[in-house]
C-alpha positions as CSV (number, residue, x, y, z in Angstrom):
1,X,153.9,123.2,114.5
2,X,157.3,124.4,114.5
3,X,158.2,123.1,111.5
4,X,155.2,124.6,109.6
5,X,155.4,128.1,110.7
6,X,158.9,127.5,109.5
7,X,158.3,126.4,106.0
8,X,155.7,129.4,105.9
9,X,157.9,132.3,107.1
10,X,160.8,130.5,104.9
11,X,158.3,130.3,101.9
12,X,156.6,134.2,102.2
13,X,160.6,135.7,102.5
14,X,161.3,133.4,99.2
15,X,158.2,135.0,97.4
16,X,159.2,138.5,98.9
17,X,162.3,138.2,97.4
18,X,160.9,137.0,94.2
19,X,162.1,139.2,90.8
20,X,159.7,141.0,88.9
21,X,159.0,139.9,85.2
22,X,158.8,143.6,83.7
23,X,159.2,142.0,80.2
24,X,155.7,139.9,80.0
25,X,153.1,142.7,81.3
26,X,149.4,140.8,81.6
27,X,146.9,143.5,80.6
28,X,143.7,142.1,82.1
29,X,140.1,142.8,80.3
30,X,142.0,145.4,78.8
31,X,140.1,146.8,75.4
32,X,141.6,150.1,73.8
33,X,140.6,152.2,71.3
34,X,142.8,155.7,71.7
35,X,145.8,154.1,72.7
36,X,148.0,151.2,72.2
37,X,148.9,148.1,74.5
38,X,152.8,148.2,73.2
39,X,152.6,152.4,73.9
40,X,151.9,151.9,77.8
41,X,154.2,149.0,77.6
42,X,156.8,151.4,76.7
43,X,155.7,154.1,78.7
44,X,155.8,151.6,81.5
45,X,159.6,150.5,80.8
46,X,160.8,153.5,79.8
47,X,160.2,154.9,83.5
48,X,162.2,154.9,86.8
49,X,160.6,152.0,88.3
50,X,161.5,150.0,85.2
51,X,164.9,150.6,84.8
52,X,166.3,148.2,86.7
53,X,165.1,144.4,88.2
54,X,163.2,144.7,91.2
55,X,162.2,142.8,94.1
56,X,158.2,141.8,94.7
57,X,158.7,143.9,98.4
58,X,160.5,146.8,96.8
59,X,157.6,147.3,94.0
60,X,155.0,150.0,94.8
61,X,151.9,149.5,92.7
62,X,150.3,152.7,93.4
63,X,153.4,154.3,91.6
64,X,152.6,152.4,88.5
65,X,149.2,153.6,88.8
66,X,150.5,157.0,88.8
67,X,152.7,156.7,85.7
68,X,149.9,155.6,83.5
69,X,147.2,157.7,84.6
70,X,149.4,160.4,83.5
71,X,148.5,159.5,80.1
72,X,145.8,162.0,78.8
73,X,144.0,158.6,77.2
74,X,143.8,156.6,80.7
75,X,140.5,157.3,83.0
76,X,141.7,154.6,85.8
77,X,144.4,151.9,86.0
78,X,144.8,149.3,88.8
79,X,147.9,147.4,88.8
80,X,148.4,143.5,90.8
81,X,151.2,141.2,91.4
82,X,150.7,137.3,90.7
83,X,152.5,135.3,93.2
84,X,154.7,134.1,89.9
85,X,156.1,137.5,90.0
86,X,154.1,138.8,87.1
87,X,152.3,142.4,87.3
88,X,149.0,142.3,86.0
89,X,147.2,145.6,85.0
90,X,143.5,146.9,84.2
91,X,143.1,149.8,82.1
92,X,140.3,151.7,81.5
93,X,140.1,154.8,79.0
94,X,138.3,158.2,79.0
95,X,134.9,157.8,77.5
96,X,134.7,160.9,75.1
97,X,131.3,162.4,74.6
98,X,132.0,165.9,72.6
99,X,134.5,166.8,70.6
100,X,135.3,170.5,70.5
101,X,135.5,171.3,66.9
102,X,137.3,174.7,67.4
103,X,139.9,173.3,70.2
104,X,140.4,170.2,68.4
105,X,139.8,167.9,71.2
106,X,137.5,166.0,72.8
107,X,135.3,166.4,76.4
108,X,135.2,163.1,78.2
109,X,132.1,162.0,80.6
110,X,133.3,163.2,83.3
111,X,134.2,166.7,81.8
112,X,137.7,166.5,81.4
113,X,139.9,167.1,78.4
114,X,141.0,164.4,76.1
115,X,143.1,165.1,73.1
116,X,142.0,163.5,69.8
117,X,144.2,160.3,68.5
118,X,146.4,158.9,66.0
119,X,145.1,155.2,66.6
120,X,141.0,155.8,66.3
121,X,138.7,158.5,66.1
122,X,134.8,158.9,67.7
123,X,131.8,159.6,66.1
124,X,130.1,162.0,68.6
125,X,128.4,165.5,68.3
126,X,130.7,168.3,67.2
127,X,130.6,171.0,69.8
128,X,130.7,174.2,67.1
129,X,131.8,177.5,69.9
130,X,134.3,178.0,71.9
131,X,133.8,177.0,75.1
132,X,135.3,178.0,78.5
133,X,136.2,175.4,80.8
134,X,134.1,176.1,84.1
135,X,131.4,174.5,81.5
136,X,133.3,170.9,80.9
137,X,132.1,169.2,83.7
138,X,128.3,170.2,82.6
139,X,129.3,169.5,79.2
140,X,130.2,165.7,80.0
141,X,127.2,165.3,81.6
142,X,125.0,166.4,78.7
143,X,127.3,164.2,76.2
144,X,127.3,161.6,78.2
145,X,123.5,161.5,78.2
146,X,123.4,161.8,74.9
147,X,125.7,159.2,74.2
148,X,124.0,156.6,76.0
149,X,120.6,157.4,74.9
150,X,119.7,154.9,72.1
151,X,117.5,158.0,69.8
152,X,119.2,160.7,70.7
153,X,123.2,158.8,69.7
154,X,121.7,158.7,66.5
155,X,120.1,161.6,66.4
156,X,122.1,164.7,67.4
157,X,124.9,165.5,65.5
158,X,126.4,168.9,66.8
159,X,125.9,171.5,69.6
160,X,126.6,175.5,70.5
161,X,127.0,177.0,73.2
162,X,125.9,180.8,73.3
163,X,125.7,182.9,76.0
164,X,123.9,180.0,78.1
165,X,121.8,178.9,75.9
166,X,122.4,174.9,74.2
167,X,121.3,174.8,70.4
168,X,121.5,171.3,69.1
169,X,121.7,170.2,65.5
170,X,120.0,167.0,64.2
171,X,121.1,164.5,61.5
172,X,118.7,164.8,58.4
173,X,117.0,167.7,59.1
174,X,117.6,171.6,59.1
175,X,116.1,172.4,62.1
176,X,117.4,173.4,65.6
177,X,116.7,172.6,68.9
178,X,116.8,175.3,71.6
179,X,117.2,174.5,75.5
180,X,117.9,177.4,77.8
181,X,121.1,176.3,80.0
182,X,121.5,172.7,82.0
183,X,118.5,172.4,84.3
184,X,116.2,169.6,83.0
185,X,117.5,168.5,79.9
186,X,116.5,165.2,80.4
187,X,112.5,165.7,80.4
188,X,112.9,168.4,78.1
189,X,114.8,165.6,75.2
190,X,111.9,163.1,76.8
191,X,109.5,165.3,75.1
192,X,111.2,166.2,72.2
193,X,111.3,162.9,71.3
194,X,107.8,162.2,72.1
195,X,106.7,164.9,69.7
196,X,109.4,163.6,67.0
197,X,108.0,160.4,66.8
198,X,104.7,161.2,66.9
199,X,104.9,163.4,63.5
200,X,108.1,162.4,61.8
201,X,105.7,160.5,59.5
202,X,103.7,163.4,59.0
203,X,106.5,165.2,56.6
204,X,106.1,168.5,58.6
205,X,110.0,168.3,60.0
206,X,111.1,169.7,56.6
207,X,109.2,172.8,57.2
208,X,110.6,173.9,60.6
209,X,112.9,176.5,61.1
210,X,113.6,175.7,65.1
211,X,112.2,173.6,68.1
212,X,111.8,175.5,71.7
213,X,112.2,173.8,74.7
214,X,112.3,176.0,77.5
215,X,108.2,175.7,78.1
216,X,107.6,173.1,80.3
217,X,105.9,169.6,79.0
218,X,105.1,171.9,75.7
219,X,107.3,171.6,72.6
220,X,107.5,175.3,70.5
221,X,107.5,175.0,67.0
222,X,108.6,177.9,64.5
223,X,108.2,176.7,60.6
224,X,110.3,178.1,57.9
């Protein structure tokens, strides 16, 4: 018994004492658009905590974490340490959902600003006023529903702002859609889409000027 709790104390101060491979980075599940694998890996090196050879017990993973998420691209980042001495890392990036035409950025899902990139750019809705940034966080929400709504993705192409009031603009047609602020947006574009559907073969969309909202379970039309 002796001998094992030997060989195990012996064998954890061996793997404590292990050296870092900083040279072979394994990004895990790791699928970027904005950014670049061989940018963070020289963001990475290039840092403090790179500079030199380190020890497995001298390595703190939440300060690697750190250093990337101070990348405007990065939403999270969780690094790992194989027993072999290899650090293992899972990226994830900001999900953009507007992109302010005016700013030239984009607004991610959570409401936070993202610049634009060099490596890919997204096709979402333009946002067409200047925007303060007390509205971001309701902004991402509202993109973000867009963006993952299979008709509406396809269908919305751009957005203003005024006063409080959200005017959308729609691929393919000349029309606008008025809501009145935030509150209930998702029943309102429920039954928007109802009523787009149900006369889009009809050949009436061509003739209307702009498509109210703000009446509840009624869709208000005013033609050309």
């Amino acid at each position: 018994m002796l001998l094992v709790v030997f060989l195990t104390a012996f064998s954890f101060v061996k793997n404590e004492n292990r050296k870092i491979d900083f040279k072979h980075i394994n990004f895990i599940n790791t699928d970027l658009k904005f950014i670049t694998i061989d940018s963070v890996n020289k963001m990475l090196k290039q840092s403090k905590l790179f500079s030199k050879e380190s020890l497995k017990s001298d390595l703190n993973l939440v300060n690697i974490e750190k250093i990337i998420l101070d990348n405007a691209f990065i939403s999270s980042a969780e690094a790992s340490l194989g027993l072999d001495g290899q650090l293992g890392i899972i990226l994830e990036e900001k999900s953009p959902v507007l992109r302010v035409l005016k700013g030239d950025f984009y607004i991610d899902s959570k409401g936070n600003k993202m610049p634009l990139s060099n490596v890919f750019s997204q096709r979402i809705p333009l946002l067409l006023s200047n925007v303060d940034s007390s509205y971001f966080r309701k902004l991402g929400s509202l993109g973000n529903y867009v963006k993952n709504n299979m008709f509406l993705s396809k269908h919305i192409s751009g957005l203003e702002l005024v006063d409080k009031d959200l005017v959308f603009y729609v691929n393919g047609f000349k029309y606008v859609i008025e809501i009145n602020g935030f509150k209930n947006y998702k029943s309102k574009f429920k039954n928007y889409e109802l009523f787009f559907r149900s006369v889009y073969s009809e050949g009436i969309l061509d003739s209307i000027k702009s498509i109210n909202l703000n009446f509840k379970n009624q869709v208000i039309v005013q033609k050309i």
